[in-house]
C-alpha positions as CSV (number, residue, x, y, z in Angstrom):
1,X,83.4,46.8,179.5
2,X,83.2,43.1,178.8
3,X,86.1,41.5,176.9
4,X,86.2,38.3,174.6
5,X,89.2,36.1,174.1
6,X,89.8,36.3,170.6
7,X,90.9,32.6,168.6
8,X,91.5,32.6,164.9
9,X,90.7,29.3,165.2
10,X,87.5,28.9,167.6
11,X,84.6,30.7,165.4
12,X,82.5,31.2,168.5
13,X,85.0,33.4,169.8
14,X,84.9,35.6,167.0
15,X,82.5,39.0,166.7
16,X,79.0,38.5,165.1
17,X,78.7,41.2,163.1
18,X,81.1,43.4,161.1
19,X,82.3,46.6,162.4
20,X,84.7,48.5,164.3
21,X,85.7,46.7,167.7
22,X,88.4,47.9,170.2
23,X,91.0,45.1,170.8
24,X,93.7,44.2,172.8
25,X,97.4,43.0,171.2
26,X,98.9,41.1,173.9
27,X,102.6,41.0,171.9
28,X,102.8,44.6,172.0
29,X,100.6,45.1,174.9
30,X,98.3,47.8,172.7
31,X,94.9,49.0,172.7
32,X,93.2,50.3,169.8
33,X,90.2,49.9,166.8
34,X,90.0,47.4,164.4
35,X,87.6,46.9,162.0
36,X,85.9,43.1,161.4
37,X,85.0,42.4,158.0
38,X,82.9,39.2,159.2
39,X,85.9,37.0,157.8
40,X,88.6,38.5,160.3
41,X,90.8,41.8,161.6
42,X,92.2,44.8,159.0
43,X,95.4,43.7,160.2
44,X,96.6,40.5,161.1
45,X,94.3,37.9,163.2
46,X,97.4,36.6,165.1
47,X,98.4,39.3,167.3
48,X,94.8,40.1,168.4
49,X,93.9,38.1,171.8
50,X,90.8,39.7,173.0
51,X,88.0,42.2,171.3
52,X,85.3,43.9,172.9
53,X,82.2,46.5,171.2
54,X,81.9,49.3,173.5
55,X,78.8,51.1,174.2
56,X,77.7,54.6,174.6
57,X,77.3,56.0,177.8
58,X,74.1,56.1,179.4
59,X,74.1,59.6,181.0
60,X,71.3,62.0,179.3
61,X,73.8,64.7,180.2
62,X,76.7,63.6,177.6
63,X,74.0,64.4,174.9
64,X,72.9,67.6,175.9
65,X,72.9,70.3,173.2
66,X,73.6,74.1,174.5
67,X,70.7,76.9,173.6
């Protein structure tokens, strides 16, 4: 997973696109999902220090469906 140092500031470090992200709070040293509303985090921008969109694994096995 590739992670993005997150700057209130610096708008090249923020997400493209709104949705949900998984970001990293380096004051509470947490983990968790946040959504982006294009304009900034649900919660506050401050605490948030890097962000990263994962993606779905590529195994054809995970999706699988039983008979």
């Amino acid at each position: 997973m590739d992670w993005t140092k997150y700057n209130w500031d610096n708008r090249d470090s923020h997400p493209l696109k709104a949705g949900r992200y998984l970001i990293y709070r380096a004051k509470c040293d947490k983990m968790h999902f946040e959504q982006w509303n294009g304009n900034g985090w649900s919660s506050s921008n401050n605490d948030c220090t890097h962000w990263s969109k994962p993606k779905k694994p590529k195994s054809k096995w995970l999706y699988r469906t039983r008979n």
